[in-house]
C-alpha positions as CSV (number, residue, x, y, z in Angstrom):
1,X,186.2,-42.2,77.1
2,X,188.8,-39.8,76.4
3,X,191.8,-40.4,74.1
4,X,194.8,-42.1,75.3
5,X,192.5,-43.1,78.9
6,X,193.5,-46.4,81.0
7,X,190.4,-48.2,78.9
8,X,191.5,-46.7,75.9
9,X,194.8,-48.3,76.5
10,X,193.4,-51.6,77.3
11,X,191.2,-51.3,73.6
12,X,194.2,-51.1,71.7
13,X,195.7,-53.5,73.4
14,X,193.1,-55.9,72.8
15,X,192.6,-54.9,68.9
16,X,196.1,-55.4,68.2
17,X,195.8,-58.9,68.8
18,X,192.9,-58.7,66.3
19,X,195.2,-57.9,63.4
20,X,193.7,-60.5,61.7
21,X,190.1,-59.6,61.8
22,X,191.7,-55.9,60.9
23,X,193.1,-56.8,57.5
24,X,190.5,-58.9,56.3
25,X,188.3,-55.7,56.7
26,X,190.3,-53.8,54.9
27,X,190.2,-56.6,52.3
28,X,186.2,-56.4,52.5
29,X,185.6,-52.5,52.5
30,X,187.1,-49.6,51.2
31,X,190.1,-47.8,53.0
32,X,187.6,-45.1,54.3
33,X,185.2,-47.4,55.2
34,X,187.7,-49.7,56.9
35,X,188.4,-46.5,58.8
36,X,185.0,-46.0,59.9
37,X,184.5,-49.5,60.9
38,X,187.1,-50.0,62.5
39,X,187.0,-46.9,64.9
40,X,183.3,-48.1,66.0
41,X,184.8,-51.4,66.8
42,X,187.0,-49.6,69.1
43,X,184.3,-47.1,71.0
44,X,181.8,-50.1,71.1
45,X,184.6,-52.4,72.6
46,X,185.6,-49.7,75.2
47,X,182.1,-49.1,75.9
48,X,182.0,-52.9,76.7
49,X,184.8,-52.9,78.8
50,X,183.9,-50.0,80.6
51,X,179.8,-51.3,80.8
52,X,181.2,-55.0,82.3
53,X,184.5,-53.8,84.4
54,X,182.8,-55.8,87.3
55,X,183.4,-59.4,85.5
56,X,185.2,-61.3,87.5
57,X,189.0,-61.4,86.5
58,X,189.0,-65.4,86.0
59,X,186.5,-64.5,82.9
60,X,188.0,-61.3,82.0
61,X,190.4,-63.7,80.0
62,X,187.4,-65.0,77.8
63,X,185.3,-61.3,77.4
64,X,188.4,-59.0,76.7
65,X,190.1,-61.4,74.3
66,X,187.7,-63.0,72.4
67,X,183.8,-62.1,73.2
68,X,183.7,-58.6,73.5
69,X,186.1,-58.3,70.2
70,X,184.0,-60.3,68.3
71,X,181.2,-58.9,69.3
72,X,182.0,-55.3,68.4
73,X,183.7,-56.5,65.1
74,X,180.1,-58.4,64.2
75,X,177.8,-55.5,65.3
76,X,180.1,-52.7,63.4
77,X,180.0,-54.4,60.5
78,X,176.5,-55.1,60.4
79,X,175.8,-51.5,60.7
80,X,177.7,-50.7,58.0
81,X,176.8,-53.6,55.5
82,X,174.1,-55.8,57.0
83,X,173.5,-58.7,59.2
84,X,173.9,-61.0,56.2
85,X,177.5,-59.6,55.5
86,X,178.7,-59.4,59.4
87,X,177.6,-63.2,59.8
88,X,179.4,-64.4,57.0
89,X,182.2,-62.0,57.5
90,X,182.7,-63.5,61.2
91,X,182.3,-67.1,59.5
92,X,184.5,-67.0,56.8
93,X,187.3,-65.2,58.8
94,X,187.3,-67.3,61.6
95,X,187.5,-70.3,59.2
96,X,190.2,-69.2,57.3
97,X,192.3,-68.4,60.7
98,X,191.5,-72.4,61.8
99,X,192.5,-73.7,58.9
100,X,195.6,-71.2,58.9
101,X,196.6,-73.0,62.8
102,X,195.1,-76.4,62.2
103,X,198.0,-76.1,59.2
104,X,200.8,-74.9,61.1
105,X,199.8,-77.3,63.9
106,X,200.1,-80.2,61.7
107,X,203.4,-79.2,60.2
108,X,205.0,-78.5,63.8
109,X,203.8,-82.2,64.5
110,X,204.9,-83.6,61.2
């Protein structure tokens, strides 16, 4: 896919709603390797949506936001630092950002 494409467009869309998952990469790894990392979790997740454009648009909501994401993050960083580290990479960060809403939730009801 060619820089600055529709689908590239539509990655970086996506990934910026990842912040997140972005920073607490660069927390894990090195700025270089952040760098590396992250740019395969863009070409795999463009790869995605380009490989499943056909989805229908009622579950694109689900696969561009949070599956295909998530699944690029995971698979990117186990090729950089194992399957060990990408699991509980994924676990840990996904933890932390529930408690971080379950916390805000309970002060906005409070």
């Amino acid at each position: 896919m060619k820089e600055g494409s529709k689908m590239s467009g539509k990655t970086d869309k996506i990934l910026k709603k990842m912040k997140w998952a972005k920073e607490e990469l660069y927390r894990s790894f090195s700025k270089e390797e952040g760098d590396r990392i992250w740019k395969a979790v863009h070409v795999r997740l463009e790869g995605y949506l380009e490989e499943y454009a056909d989805i229908p648009e009622g579950e694109r909501m689900h696969t561009d936001s949070r599956i295909f994401p998530m699944a690029a993050i995971y698979l990117s960083i186990k090729d950089a630092a194992g399957e060990e580290f990408a699991f509980d990479f994924i676990r840990t960060k996904i933890h932390r950002k529930r408690r971080r809403l379950l916390r805000f939730l309970y002060e906005e009801v409070s």
